[in-house]
DOVOBA-87293 format. One record per residue (C-alpha): residue number from 0; z, x, y. Coordinates in nm, 4 decimals, decimal comma, always signed. Each point is the difference from the previous one (the first is absolute). Example, Ala and Ser with C-alpha at 12.3 -4.5 7.8 and 13.67 -1.06 7.14 Angstrom:
[0; [+0,7800; +1,2300; -0,4500]]
[1; [-0,0660; +0,1370; +0,3440]]
# end
This chain:
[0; [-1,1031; +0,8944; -2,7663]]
[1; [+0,1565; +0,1863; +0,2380]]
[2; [-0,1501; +0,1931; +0,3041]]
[3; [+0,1133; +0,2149; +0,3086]]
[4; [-0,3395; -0,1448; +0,1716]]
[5; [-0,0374; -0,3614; +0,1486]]
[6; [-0,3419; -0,1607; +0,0674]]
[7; [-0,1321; +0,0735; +0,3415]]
[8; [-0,0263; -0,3553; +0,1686]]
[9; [+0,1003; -0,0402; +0,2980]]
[10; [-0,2409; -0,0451; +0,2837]]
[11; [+0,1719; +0,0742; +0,3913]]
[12; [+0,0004; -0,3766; +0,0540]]
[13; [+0,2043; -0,0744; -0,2951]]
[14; [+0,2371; +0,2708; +0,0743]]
[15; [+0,0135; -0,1440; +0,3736]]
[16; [+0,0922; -0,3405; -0,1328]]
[17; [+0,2406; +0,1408; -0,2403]]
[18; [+0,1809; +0,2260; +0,2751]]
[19; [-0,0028; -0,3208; +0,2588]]
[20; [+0,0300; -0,2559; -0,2040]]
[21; [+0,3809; +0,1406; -0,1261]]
[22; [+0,1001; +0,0835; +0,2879]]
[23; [-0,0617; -0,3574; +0,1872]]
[24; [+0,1349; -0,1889; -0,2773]]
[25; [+0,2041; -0,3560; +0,0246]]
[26; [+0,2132; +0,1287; +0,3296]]
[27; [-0,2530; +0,0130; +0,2087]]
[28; [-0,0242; -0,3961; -0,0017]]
[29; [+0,3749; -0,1044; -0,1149]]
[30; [+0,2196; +0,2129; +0,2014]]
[31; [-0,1361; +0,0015; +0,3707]]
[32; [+0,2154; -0,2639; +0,1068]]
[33; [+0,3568; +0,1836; -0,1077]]
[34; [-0,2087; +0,3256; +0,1826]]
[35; [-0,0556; -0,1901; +0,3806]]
[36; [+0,3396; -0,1617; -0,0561]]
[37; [+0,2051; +0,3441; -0,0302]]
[38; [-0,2494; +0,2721; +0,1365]]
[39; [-0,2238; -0,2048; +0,2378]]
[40; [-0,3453; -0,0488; +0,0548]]
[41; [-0,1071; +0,2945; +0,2015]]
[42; [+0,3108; +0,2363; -0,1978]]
[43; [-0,1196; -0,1304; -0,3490]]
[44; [-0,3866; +0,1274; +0,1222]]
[45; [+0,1271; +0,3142; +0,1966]]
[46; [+0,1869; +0,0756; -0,3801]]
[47; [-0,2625; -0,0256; -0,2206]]
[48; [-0,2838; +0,2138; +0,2447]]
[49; [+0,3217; +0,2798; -0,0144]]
[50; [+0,0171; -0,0641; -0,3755]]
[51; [-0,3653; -0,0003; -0,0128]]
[52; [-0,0173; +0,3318; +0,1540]]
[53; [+0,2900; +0,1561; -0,2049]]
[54; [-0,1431; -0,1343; -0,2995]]
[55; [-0,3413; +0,1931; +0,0622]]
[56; [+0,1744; +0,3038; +0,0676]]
[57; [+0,1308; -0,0367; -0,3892]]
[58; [-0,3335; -0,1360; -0,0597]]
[59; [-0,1794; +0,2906; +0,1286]]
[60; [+0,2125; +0,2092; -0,2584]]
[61; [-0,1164; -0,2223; -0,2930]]
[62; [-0,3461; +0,0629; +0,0885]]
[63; [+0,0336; +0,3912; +0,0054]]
[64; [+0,1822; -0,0346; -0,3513]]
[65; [-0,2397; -0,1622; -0,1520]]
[66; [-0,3151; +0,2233; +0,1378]]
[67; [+0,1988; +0,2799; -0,1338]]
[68; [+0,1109; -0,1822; -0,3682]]
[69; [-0,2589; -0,3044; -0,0553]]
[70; [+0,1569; -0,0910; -0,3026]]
[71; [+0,2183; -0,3241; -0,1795]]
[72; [+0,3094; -0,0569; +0,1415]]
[73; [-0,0260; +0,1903; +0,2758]]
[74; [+0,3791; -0,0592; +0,1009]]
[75; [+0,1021; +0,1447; -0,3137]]
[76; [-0,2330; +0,2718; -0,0228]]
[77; [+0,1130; +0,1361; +0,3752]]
[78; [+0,3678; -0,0177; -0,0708]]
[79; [-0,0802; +0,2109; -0,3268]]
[80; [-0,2123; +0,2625; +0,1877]]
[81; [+0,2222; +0,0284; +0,2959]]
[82; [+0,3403; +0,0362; -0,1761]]
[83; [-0,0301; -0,0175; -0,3902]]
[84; [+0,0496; -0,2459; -0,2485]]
[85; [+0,3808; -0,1465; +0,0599]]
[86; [-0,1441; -0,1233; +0,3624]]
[87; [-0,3412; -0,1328; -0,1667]]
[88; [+0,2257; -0,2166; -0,2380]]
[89; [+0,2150; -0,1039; +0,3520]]
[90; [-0,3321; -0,0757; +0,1628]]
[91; [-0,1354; -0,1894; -0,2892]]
[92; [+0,3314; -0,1921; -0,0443]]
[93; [+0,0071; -0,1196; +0,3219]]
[94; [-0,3813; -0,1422; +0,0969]]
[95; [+0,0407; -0,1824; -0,3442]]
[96; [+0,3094; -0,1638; +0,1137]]
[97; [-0,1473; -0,0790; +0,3485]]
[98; [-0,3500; -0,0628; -0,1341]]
[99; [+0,1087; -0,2292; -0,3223]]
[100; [+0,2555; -0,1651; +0,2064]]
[101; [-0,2313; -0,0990; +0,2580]]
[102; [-0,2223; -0,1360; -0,2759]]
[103; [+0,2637; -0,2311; -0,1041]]
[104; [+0,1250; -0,0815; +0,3718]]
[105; [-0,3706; -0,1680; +0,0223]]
[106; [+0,0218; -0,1595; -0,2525]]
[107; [+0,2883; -0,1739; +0,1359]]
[108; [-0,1968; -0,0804; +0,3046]]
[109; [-0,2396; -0,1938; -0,1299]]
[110; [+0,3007; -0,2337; -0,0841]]
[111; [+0,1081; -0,0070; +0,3692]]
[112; [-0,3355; -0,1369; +0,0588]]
[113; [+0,0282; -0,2540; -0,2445]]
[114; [+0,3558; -0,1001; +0,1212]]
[115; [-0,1802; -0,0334; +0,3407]]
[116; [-0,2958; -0,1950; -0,1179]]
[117; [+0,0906; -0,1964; -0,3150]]
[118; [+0,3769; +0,0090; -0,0466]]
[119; [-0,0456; -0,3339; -0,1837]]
[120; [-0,1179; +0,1917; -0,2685]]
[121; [+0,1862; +0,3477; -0,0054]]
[122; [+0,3357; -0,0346; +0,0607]]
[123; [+0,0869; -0,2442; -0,2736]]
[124; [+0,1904; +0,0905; -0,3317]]
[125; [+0,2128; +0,2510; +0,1399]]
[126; [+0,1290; +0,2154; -0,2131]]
[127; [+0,3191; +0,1937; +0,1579]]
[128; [+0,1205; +0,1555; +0,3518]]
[129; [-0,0004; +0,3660; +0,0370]]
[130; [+0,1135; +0,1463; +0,3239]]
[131; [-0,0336; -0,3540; +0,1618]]
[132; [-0,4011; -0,0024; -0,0861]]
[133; [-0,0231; -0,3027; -0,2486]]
[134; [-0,2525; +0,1313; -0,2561]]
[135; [-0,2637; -0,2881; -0,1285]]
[136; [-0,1789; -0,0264; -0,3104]]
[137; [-0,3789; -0,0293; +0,1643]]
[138; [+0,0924; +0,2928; +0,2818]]
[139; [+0,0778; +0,2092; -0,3790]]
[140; [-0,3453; -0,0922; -0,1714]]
[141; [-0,2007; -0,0021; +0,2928]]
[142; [+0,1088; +0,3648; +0,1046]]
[143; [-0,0242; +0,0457; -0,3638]]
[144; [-0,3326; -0,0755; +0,0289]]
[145; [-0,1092; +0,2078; +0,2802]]
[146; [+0,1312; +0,3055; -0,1605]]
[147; [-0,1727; -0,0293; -0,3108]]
[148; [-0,3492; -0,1547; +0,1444]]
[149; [+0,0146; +0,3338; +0,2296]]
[150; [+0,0889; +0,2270; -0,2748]]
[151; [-0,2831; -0,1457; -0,1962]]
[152; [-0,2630; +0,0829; +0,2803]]
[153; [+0,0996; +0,3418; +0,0618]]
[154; [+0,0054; +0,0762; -0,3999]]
[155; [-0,3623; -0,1339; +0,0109]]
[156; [-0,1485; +0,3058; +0,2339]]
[157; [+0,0405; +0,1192; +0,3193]]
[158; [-0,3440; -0,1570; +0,1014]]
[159; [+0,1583; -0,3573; -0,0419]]
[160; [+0,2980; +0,1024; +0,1583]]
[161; [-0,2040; +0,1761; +0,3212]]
[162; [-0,2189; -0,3017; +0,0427]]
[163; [+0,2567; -0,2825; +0,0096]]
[164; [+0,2206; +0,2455; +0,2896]]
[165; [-0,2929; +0,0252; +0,1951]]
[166; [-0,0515; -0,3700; -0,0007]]
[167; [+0,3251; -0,1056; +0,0934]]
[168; [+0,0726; +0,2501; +0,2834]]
[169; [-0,3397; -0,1908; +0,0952]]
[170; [+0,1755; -0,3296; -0,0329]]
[171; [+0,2908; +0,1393; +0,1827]]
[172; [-0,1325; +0,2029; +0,3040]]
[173; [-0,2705; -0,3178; +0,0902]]
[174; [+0,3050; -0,2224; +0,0021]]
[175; [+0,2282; +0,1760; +0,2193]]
[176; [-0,3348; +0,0157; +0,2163]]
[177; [-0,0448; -0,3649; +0,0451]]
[178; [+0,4279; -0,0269; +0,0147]]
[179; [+0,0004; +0,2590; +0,3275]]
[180; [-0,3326; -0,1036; +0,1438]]
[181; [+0,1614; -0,4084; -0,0018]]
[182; [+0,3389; +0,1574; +0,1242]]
[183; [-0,1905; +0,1811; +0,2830]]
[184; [-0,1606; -0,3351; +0,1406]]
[185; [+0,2912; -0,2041; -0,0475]]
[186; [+0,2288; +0,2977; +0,2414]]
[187; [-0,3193; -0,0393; +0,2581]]
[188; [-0,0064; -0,3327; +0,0156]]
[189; [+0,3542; -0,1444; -0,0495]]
[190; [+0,2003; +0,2779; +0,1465]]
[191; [+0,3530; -0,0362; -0,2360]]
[192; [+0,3084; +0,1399; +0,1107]]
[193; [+0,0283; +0,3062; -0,2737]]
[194; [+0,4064; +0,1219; -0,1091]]
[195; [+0,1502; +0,3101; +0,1587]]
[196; [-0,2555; +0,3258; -0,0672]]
[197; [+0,2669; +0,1916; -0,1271]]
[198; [+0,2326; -0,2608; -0,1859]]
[199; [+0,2792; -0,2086; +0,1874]]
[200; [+0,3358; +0,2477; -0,0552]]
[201; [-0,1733; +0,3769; -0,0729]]
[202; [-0,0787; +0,2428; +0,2446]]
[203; [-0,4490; +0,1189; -0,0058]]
[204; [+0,1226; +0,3466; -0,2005]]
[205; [+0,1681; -0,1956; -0,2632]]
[206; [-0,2130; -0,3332; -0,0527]]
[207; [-0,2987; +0,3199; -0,0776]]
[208; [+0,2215; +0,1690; -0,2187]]
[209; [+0,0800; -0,2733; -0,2230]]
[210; [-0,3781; -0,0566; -0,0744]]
[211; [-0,0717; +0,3936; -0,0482]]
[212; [+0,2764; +0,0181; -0,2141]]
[213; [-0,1978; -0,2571; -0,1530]]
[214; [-0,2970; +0,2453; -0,0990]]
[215; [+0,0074; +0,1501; -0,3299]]
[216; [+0,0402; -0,3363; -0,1502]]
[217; [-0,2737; -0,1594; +0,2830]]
[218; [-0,2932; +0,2610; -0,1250]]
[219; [+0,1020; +0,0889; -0,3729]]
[220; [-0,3318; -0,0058; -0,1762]]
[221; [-0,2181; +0,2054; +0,1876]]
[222; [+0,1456; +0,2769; -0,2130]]
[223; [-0,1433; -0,1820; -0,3124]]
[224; [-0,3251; +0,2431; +0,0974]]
[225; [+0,1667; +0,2863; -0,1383]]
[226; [+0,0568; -0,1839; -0,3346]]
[227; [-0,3235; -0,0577; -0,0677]]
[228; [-0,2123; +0,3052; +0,1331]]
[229; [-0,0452; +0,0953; -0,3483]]
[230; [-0,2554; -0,3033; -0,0403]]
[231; [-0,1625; +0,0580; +0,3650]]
[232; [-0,4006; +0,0017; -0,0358]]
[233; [-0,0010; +0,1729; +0,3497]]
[234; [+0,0610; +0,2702; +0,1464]]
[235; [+0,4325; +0,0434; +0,0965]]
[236; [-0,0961; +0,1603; +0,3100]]
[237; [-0,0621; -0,3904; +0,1296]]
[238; [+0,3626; -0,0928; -0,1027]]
[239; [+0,1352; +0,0669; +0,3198]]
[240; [-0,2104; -0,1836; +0,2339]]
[241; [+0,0564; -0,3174; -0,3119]]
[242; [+0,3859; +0,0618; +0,0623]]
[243; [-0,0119; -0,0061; +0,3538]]
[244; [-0,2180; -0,3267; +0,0109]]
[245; [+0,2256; -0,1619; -0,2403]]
[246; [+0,2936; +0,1000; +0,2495]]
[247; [-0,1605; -0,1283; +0,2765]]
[248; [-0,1276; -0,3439; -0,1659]]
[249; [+0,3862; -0,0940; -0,0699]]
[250; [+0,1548; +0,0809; +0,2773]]
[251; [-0,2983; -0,2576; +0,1961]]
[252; [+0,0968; -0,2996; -0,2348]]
[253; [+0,3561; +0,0725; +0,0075]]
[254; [-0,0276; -0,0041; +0,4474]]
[255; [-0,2657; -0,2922; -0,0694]]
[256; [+0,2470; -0,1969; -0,2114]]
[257; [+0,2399; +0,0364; +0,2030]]
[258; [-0,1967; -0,1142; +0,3257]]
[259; [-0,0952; -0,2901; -0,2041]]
[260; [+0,3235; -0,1255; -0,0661]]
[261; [+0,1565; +0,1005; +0,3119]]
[262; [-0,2305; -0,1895; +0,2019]]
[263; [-0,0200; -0,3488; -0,2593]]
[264; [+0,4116; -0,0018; -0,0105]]
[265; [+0,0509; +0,0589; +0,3782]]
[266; [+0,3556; -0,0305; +0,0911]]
[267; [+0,0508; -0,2819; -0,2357]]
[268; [+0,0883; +0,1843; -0,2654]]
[269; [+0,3015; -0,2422; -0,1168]]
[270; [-0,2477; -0,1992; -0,1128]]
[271; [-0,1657; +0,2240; -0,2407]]
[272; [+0,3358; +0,2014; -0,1500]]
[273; [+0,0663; -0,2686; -0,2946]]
[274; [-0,3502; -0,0141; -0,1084]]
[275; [-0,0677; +0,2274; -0,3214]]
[276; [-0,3072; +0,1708; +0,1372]]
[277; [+0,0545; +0,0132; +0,3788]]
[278; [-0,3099; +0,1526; +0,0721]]
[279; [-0,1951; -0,2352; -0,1421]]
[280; [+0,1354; -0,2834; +0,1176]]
[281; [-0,0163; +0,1266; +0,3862]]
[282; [-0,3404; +0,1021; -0,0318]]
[283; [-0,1139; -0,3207; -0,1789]]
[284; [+0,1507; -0,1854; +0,2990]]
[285; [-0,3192; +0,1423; +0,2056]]
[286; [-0,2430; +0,0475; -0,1885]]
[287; [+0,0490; -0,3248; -0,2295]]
[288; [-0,0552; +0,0285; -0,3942]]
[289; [-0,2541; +0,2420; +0,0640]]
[290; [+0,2497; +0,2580; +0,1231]]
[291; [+0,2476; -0,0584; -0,3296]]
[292; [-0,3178; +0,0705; -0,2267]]
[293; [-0,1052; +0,2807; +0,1686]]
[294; [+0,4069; +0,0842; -0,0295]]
[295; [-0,0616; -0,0456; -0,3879]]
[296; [-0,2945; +0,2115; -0,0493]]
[297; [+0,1835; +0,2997; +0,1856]]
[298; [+0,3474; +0,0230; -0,1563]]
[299; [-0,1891; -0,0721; -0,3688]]
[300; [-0,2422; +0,3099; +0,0306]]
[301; [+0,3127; +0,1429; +0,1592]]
[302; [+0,1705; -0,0767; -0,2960]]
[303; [-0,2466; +0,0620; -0,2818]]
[304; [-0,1260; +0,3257; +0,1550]]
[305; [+0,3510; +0,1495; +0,0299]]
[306; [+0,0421; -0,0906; -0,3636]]
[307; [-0,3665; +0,1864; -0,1110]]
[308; [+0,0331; +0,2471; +0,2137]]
[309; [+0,4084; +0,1485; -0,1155]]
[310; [-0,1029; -0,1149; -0,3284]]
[311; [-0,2626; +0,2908; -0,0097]]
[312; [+0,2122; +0,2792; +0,1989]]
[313; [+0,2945; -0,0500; -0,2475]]
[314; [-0,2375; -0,0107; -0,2953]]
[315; [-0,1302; +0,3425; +0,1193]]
[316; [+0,3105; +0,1454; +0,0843]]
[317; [+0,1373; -0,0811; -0,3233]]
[318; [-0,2979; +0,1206; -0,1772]]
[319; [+0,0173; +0,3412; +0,2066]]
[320; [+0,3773; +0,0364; -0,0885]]
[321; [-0,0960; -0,0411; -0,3490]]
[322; [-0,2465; +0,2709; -0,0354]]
[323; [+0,2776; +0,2169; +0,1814]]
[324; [+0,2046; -0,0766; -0,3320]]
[325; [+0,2404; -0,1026; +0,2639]]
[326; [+0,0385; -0,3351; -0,1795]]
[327; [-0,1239; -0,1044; -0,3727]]
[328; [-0,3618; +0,1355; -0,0782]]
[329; [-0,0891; -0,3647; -0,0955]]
[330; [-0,0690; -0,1282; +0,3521]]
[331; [-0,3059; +0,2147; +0,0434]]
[332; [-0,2108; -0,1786; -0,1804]]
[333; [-0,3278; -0,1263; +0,1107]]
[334; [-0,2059; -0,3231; -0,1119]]
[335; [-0,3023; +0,1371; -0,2204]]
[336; [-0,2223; -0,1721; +0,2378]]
[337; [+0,1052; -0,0129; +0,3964]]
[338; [+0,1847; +0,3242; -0,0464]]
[339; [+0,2830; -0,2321; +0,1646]]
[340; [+0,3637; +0,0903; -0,0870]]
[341; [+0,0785; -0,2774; -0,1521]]
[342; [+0,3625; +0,0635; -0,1945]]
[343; [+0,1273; +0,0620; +0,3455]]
[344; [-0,1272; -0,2851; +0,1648]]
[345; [+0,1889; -0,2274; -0,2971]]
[346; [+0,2712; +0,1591; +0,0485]]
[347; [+0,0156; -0,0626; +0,3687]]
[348; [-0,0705; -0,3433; -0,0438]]
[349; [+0,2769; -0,0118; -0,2424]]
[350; [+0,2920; +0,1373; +0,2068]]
[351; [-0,1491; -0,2515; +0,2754]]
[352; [+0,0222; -0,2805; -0,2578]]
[353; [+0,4080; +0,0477; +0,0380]]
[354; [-0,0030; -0,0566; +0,3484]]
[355; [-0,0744; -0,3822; +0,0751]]
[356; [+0,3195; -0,1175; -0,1947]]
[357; [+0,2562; +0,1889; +0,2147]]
[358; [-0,1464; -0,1986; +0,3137]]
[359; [-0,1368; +0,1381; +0,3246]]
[360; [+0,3628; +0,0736; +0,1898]]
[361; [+0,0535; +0,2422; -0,2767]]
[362; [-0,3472; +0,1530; +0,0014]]
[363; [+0,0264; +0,0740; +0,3515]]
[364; [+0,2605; +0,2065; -0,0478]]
[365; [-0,2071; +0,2529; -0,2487]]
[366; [-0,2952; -0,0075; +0,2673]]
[367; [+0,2643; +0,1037; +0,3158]]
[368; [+0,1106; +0,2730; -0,2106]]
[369; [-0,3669; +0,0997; -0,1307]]
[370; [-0,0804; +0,1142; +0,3318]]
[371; [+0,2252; +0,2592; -0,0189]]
[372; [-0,2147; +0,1075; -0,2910]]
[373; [-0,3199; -0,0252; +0,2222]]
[374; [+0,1296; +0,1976; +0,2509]]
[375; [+0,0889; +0,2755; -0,2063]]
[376; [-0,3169; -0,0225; -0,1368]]
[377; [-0,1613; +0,0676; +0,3157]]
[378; [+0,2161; +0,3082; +0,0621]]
[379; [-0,1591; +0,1581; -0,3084]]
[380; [-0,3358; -0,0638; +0,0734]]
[381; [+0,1127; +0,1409; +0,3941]]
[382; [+0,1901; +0,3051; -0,1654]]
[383; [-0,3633; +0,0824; -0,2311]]
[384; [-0,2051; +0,0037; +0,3450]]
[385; [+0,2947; +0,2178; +0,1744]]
[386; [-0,0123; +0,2355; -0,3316]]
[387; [-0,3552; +0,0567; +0,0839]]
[388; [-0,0192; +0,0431; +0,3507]]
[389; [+0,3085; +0,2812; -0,0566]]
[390; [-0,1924; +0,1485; -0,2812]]
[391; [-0,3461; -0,0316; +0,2435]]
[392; [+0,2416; +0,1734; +0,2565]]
[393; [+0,0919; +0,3109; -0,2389]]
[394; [-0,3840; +0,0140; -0,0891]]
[395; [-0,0619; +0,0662; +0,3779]]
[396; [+0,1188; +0,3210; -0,0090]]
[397; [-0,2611; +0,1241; -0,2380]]
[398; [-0,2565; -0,0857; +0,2233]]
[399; [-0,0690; -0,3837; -0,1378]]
[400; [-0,0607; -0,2865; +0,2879]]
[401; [+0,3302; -0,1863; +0,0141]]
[402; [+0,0067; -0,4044; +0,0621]]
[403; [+0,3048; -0,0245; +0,2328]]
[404; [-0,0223; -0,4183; -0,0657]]
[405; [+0,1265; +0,0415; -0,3293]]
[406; [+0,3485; +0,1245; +0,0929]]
[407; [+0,0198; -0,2056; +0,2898]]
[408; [-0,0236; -0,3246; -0,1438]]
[409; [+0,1682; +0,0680; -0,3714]]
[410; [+0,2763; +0,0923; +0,2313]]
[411; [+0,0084; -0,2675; +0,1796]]
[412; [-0,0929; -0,2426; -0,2944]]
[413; [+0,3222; +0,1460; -0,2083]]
[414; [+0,1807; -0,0726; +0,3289]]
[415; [-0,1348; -0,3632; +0,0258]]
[416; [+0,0808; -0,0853; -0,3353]]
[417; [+0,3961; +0,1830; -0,0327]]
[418; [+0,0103; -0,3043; +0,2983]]
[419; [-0,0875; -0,2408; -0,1322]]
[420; [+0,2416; +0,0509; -0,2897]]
[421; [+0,2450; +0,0598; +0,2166]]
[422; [-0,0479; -0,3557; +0,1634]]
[423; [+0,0273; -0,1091; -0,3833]]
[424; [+0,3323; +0,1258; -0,0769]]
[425; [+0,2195; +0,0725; +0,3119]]
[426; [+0,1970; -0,3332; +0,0751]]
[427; [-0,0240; -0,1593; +0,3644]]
[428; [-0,3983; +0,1117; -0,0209]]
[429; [-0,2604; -0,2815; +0,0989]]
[430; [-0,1450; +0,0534; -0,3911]]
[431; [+0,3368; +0,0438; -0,1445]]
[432; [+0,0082; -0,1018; -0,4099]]
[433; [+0,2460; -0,2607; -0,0846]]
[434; [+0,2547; +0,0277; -0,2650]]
[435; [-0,1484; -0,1660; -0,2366]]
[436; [-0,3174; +0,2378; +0,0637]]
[437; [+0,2091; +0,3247; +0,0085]]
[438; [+0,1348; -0,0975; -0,3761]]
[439; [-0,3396; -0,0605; -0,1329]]
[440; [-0,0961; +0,3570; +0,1398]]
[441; [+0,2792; +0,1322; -0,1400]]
[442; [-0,0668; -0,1607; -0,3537]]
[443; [-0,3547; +0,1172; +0,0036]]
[444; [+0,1257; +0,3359; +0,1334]]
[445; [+0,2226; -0,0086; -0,2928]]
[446; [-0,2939; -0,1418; -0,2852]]
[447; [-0,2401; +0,2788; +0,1407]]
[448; [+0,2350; +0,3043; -0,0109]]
[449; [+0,0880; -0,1068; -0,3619]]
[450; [-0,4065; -0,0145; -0,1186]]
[451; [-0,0558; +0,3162; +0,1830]]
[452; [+0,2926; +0,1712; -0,1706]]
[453; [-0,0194; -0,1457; -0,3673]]
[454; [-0,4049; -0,0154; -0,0194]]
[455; [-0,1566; +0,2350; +0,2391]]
[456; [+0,1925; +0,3197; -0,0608]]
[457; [+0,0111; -0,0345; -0,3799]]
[458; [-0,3978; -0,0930; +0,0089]]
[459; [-0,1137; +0,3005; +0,1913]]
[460; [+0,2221; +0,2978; +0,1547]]
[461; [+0,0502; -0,0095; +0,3865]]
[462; [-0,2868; +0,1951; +0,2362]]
[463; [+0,1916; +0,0287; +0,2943]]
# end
């Protein structure tokens, strides 16, 4: 069966937790410590409320797309009415490299925890070395797992899917609660000695950089709404004030995470840079075991829900790219039952499936470079709001009210984002990619030009 029309599911609270829960993820509760080690306390904090705001900015521009085009694959669908089909298939290329190679990046999380928490049991039969990460037979099968288990739930219906997001980001949000709340009393009543504010050898401008240079890759997933406002059963007019919640909720667990840690490691913090899970370990040191299962509960819902929640934007985006006969007609297809796009969900879930035996040092490499592609991303989606606040502009003239907004912050969104890829790929930058990252950009450049050139043109002449 295939259809242009997905089942209308989603309730605002799912589509919160989906937007949230992505965008927290696993960093949130792994990689404070390296962020009050090089940025600082108060400059890691200061970064993410700038990010934060930045990020709303773009976020404000997603929510004007999709009130304008409530449809699958929103991402796709701007780039296409914007500036034709060649940027749609750009567009579409690069959210499902940054979307499917997030998937897989949590994936290998979940090992991290276990490497943390039971390395007894994960890191034996290793298998082989690859970029100095030695790759283990459990680590494989247990990310293995994951991939599959989550590919299975989303396949089943959107309802399943919905329900177990909401649920964790539950799981999550009450945890980081109880985490900051104990971190709050302990500061009151022990009074430790915290490091620098803005790191030991950085001046205040750069320790705030570093962190919003951080940003696109911090908040990725709040633009999963626009995937999935085809299957909204609300009004999109409500999108915007769901982005800007969703913004707002991150950026609060990434300052309360990072309060949390600050304040458990002190100025100690040679004692906590061999352990595997740093965090942890310095926040379990005040708040006993309860403190390292509350630690648990966060980074697993952090985990899982990064996992549901890219697993259904890069589903959709696929799906959308599809029906644009911008890649084989085959991925459009929808389960008779839960209207769910099923063939692309496999089909994520089996490029994903690749990923666990080339080991996490290698993996990281894709995800550095895949925020290039979620940057540019963002510039389409800015460029679709600029395109109608200029055409809103020339309407004017005729006598029609003109929304000044529109310009104003697709401008300034196109602006954000041509940053932000510039922080990507000009050396000596904060964000800079490494070598290794600029070579798989370059290869995927290189796979993507070739598809476009050999498929798309010969399926369907060129509307630009």
């Amino acid at each position: 069966m295939t259809s242009s029309t997905l089942k209308r599911t989603y309730k605002p609270s799912w589509i919160f937790a989906m937007a949230f829960g992505a965008a927290v993820g696993w960093g949130a509760f792994i990689l404070p410590f390296d962020w009050i080690k090089s940025a600082g306390w108060a400059g890691t904090a200061i970064g993410f409320i700038v990010g934060g705001f930045l990020m709303s900015i773009i976020g404000f521009n997603y929510g004007i797309a999709v009130r304008a085009m409530p449809v699958t694959g929103g991402g796709v669908a701007f780039a296409m009415s914007a500036l034709g089909r060649t940027h749609a298939f750009v567009a579409g290329s690069a959210l499902m490299l940054g979307y499917t190679s997030i998937v897989a990046l949590n994936a290998s999380a979940a090992t991290l925890i276990l490497r943390a928490t039971a390395p007894q049991y994960s890191m034996t039969f290793p298998l082989y070395e690859v970029a100095g990460w030695t790759v283990y037979l459990p680590e494989v099968l247990f990310s293995s797992l994951l991939i599959l288990t989550f590919a299975y739930l989303n396949a089943k219906g959107a309802g399943l899917s919905g329900r177990f997001q909401l649920f964790s980001v539950y799981a999550l949000i009450i945890s980081v609660i109880i985490i900051s709340i104990s971190s709050g009393l302990y500061f009151q009543d022990q009074h430790p000695i915290l490091l620098a504010p803005f790191g030991e050898s950085q001046s205040p401008l750069d320790a705030v950089t570093v962190i919003v240079a951080f940003a696109p890759w911090a908040y990725v997933g709040f633009d999963s709404i626009p995937q999935l406002a085809g299957e909204f059963d609300f009004q999109a007019s409500r999108v915007l004030r769901l982005i800007f919640l969703s913004i707002g909720a991150a950026t609060a667990v990434y300052i309360l995470m990072t309060f949390s840690t600050a304040v458990s490691v002190g100025i100690d913090y040679q004692l906590f840079e061999t352990e595997a899970w740093p965090p942890a370990v310095a926040i379990s040191s005040q708040m006993g075991n309860s403190g390292l299962a509350l630690m648990l509960i966060a980074v697993t819902a952090g985990v899982l829900t990064g996992l549901n929640g890219f697993y259904a934007a890069s589903s959709r985006v696929l799906f959308t790219m599809s029906r644009s006969r911008l890649v084989p007609t085959r991925f459009n297809k929808v389960s008779n039952t839960d209207l769910i796009p099923s063939t692309a969900i496999y089909f994520v879930a089996g490029v994903c499936l690749i990923t666990p035996w080339f080991g996490r040092a290698a993996l990281s490499w894709i995800v550095d470079m895949s925020s290039a592609g979620i940057s540019l991303a963002y510039f389409y989606t800015s460029f679709f709001v600029l395109k109608m606040g200029l055409r809103q502009h020339y309407e004017s003239k005729t006598g029609k009210r003109w929304n000044g907004k529109y310009l104003i912050s697709g401008f300034i969104g196109c602006t954000l984002s041509v940053g932000f890829l510039l922080l990507l790929l000009l050396p000596n930058t904060p964000a800079s990619l490494g070598k290794e990252s600029y070579t798989a950009l370059l290869v995927w450049t290189g796979i993507a030009i070739s598809f476009f050139v050999f498929y798309t043109r010969n399926a369907l002449p060129s509307e630009d």
